[in-house]
Every structure is written in C-alpha cells, then in structure tokens.
LONUGU-204418 format. One record per residue (C-alpha): residue in three letters; x, y, z. Coordinates in nm, 2 decimals. Example, Ala and Ser with C-alpha at 12.3 -4.5 7.8 and 13.67 -1.06 7.14 Angstrom:
+------+--------+--------+--------+
: resn :     c1 :     c2 :     c3 :
+------+--------+--------+--------+
:  ALA :   1.23 :  -0.45 :   0.78 :
:  SER :   1.37 :  -0.11 :   0.71 :
+------+--------+--------+--------+
END
This chain:
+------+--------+--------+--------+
: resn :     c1 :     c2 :     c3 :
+------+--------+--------+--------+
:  UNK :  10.35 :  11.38 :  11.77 :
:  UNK :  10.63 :  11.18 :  11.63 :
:  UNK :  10.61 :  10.97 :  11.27 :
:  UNK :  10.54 :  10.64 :  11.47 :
:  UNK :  10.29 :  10.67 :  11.71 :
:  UNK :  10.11 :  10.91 :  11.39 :
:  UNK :  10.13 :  10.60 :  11.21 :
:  UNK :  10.00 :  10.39 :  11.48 :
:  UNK :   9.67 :  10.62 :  11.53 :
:  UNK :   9.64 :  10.62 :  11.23 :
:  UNK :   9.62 :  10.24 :  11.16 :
:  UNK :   9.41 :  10.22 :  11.53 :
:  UNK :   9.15 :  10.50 :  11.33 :
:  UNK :   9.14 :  10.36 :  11.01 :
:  UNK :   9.13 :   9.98 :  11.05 :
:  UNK :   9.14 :   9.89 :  11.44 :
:  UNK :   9.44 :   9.74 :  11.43 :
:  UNK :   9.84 :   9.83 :  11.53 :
:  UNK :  10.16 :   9.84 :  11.32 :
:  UNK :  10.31 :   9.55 :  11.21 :
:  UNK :  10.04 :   9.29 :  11.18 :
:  UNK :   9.92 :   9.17 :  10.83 :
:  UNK :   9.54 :   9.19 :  10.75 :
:  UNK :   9.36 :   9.09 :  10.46 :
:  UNK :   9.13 :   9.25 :  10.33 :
:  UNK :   8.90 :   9.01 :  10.05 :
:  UNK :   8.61 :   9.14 :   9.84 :
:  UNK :   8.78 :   9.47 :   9.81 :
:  UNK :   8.68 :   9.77 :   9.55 :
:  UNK :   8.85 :  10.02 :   9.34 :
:  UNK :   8.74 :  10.37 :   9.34 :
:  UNK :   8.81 :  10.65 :   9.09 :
:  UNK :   8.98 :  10.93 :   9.22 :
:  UNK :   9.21 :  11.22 :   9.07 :
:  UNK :   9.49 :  11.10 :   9.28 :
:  UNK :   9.47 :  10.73 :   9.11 :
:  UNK :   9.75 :  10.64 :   8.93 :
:  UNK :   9.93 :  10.27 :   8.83 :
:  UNK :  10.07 :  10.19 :   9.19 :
:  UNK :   9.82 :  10.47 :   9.45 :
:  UNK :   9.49 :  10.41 :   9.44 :
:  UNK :   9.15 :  10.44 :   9.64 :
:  UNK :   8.95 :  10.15 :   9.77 :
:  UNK :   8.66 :  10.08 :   9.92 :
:  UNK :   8.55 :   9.79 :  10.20 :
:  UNK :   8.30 :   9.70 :  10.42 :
:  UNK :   8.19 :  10.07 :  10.46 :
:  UNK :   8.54 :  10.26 :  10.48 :
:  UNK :   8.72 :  10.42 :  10.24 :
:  UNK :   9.12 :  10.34 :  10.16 :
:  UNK :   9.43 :  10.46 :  10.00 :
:  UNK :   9.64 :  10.24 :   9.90 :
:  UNK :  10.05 :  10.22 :   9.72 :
:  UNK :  10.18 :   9.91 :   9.61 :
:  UNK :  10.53 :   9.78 :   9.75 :
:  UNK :  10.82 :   9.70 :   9.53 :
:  UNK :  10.70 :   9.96 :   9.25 :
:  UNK :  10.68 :  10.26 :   9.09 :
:  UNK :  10.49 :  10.32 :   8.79 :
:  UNK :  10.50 :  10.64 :   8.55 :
:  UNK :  10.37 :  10.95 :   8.69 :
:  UNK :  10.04 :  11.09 :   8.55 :
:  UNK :  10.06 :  11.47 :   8.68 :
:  UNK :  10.28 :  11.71 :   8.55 :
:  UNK :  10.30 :  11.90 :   8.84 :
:  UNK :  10.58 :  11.62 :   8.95 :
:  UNK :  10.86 :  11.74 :   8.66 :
:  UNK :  11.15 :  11.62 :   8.88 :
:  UNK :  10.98 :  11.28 :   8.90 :
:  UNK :  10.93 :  11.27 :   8.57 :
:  UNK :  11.28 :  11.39 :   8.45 :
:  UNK :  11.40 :  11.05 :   8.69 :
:  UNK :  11.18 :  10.84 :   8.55 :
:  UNK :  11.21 :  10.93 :   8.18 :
:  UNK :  11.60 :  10.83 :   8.25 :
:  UNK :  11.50 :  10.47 :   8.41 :
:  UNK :  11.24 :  10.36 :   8.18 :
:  UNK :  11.46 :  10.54 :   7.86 :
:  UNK :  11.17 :  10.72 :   7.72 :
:  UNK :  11.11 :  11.13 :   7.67 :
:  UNK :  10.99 :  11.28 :   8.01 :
:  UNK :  10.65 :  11.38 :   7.76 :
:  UNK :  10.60 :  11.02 :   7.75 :
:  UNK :  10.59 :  10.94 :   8.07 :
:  UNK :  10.30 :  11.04 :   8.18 :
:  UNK :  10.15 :  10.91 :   7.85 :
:  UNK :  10.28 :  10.55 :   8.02 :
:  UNK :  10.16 :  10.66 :   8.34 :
:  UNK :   9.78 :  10.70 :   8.21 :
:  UNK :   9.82 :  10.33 :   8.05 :
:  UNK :   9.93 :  10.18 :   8.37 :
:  UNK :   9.69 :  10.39 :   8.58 :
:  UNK :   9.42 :  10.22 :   8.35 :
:  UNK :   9.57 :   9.91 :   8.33 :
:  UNK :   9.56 :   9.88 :   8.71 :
:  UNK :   9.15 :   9.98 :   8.73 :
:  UNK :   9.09 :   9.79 :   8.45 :
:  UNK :   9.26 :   9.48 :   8.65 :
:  UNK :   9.08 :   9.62 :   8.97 :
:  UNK :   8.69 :   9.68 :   8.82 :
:  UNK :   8.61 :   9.30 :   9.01 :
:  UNK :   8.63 :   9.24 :   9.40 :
:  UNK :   9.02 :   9.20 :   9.49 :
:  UNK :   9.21 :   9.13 :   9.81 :
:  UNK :   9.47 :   9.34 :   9.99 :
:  UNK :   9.71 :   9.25 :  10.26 :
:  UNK :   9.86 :   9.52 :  10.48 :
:  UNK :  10.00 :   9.64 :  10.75 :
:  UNK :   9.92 :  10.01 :  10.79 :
:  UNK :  10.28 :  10.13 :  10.72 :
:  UNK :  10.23 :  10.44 :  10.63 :
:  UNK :  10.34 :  10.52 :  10.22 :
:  UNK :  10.34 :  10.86 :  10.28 :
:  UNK :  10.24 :  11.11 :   9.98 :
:  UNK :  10.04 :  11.47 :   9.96 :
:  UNK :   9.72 :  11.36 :  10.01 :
:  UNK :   9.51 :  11.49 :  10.27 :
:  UNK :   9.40 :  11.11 :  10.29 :
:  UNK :   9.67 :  10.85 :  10.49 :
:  UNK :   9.82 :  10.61 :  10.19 :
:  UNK :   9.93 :  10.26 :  10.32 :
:  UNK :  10.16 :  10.02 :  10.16 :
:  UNK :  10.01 :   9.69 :  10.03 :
:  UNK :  10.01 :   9.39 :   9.83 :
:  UNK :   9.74 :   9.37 :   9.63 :
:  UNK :   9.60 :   9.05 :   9.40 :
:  UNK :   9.31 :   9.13 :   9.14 :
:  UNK :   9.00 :   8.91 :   9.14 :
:  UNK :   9.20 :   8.59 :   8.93 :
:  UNK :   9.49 :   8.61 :   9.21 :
:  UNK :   9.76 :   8.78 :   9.04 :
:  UNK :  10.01 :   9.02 :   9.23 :
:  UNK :   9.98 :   9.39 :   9.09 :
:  UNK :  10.31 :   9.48 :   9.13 :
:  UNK :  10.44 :   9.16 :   8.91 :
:  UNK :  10.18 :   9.23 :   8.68 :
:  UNK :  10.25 :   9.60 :   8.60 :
:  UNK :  10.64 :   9.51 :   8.61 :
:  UNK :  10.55 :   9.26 :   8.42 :
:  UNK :  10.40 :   9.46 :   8.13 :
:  UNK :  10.66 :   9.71 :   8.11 :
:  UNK :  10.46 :   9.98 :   8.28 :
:  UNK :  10.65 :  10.02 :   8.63 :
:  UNK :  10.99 :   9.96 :   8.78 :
:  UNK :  11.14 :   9.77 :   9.05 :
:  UNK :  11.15 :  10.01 :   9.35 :
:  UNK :  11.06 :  10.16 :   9.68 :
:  UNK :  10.96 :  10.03 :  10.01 :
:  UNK :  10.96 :   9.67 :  10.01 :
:  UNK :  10.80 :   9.40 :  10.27 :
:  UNK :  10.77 :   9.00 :  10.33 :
:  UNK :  10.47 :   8.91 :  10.18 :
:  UNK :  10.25 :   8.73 :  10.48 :
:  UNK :  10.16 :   8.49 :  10.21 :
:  UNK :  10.56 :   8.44 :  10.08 :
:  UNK :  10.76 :   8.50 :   9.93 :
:  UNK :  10.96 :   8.71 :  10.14 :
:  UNK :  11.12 :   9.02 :  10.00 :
:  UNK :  11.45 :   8.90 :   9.84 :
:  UNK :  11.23 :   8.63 :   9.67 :
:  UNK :  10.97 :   8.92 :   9.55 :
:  UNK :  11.26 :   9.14 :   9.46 :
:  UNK :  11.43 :   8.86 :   9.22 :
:  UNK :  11.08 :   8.74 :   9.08 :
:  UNK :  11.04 :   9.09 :   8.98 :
:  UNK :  11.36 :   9.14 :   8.84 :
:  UNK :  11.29 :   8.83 :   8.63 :
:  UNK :  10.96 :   9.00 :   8.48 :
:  UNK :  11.14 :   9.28 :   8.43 :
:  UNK :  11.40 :   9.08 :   8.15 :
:  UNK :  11.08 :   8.92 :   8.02 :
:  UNK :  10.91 :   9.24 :   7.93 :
:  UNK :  11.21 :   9.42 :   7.77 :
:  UNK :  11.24 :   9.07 :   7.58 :
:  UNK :  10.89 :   9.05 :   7.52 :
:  UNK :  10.93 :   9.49 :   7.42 :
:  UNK :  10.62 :   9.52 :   7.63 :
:  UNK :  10.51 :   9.86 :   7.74 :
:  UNK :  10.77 :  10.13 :   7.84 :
:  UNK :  10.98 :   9.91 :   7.65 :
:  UNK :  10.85 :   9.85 :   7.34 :
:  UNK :  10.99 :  10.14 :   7.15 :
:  UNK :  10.60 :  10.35 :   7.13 :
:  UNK :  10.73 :  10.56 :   7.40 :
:  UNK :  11.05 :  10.70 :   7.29 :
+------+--------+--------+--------+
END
C-alpha cells in the first residue's frame, strides 16, 4: 500500500473523514505521554485518542536517543547540544502548561510522520484564550521556524504564517527570550 491511500485510511479510521479537508476539533484535551514534547503531542476528543505535530515548527528535542537532531539543532538555536534538550523539556512544558484547559485543533489528517506506533497528524492548534501554539512557542524563543507548512483554514495562509513567525522570531532574540536569552549556552 502506497504513502497516500495509507494516509487516506488512515484519516477514514481515525476521524471519518478524507485528505485534504479542514476539521476542527473544539473542546480538545492534552494527554501526557512519553512521546510529548513542545510541537508532538497526544490528545484526547469526544472518545478518541490523537497525535498531533504542529506546522511551521520545531522545538528542541527532549530524548537523547536523537544525537543527530540535537547536534542540528544546537547549531540553529546557538546553544550546546546538552542544552537542548534542557530547552526542549521547557517547551515540552510550556506547551501542556498552555494545553491543561480545553483547546481547538484544525487539521487535515496529513500525515507528520514520526516512530510512533500511533499515526501523528499535522495541525494548528490554539490553547483555550485563542493563541496559535506555533507563534507562541516561536514566540518565546523555544522553537524555530520550520517544517511542513499549510494555509491555515482560518488565514492567514502560509506566506503570511511564515512572515508572522519570522517577526516573533526578531522579537524574542530582542526580547533574549528563551533559547535566546543566553541561560542555554
């Protein structure tokens, strides 16, 4: 069975609907997990469990199992690969700690991939106040700009997402927020 029609199966098994069309998802849970970090993380709605990976980011990794990971992103955020995963604990909590009240996903079952034995599906995710994860953790210095990026069904549409979080980006090495606030080095 190729990639696609996987994928497809997948999204028909796990939410009843194909490829390609946005649904949102309101009132939506996190649940701990081992495989939780800043931008994957387990949900849970009406009765059905989730895996989920933010677009436009990637935030520290938290297991050491990943070294070349690491090693990549100790050269983008310009800390010491020991300290990554130090910053990849903080964003992993950051993100449940914005996540403990009900939130609201949109996605479109394309499939993020990963080495779970769980499927992982992009998303954009708002906590309960309405604020986009993936501008907040950029935001606060504890992810970067990158990976698989998507037209938000609400807007703006990915070249808008992709400069709105280039901006945060200058406003948290301004404001030395998180990986760039000098702790990590």
């Amino acid at each position: 069975m190729n990639a696609c029609r996987l994928s497809i199966l997948l999204a028909l098994l796990f939410a009843g609907t194909a490829c390609a069309e946005w649904v949102k998802l309101e009132g939506v849970s996190y649940r701990g997990n081992p495989s939780n970090d800043g931008d994957s993380f387990h949900v849970f709605h009406q009765g059905k469990s989730y895996f989920f990976r933010l677009y436009f980011v990637d935030t520290p990794e938290t297991q050491a199992r990943l070294k070349e990971r690491i090693d990549e992103q100790a050269q983008v955020f310009g800390i010491s690969p020991k300290n990554v995963q130090k910053l990849g604990k903080e964003a992993e909590e950051f993100t449940k700690d914005r996540l403990k009240k009900p939130f609201t996903v949109w996605t479109e079952w394309m499939d993020a991939q990963g080495d779970s034995a769980m499927p992982r599906f992009f998303a954009f995710v708002r906590d309960s106040e309405g604020r986009d994860m993936a501008h907040e953790l950029v935001g606060n210095g504890l992810a970067r700009v990158y990976g698989a990026q998507a037209d938000h069904p609400e807007g703006p549409n990915r070249n808008g997402q992709w400069s709105l979080l280039e901006q945060r980006v200058q406003q948290a090495k301004a404001q030395q927020l998180g990986c760039w606030s000098g702790k990590f080095k």
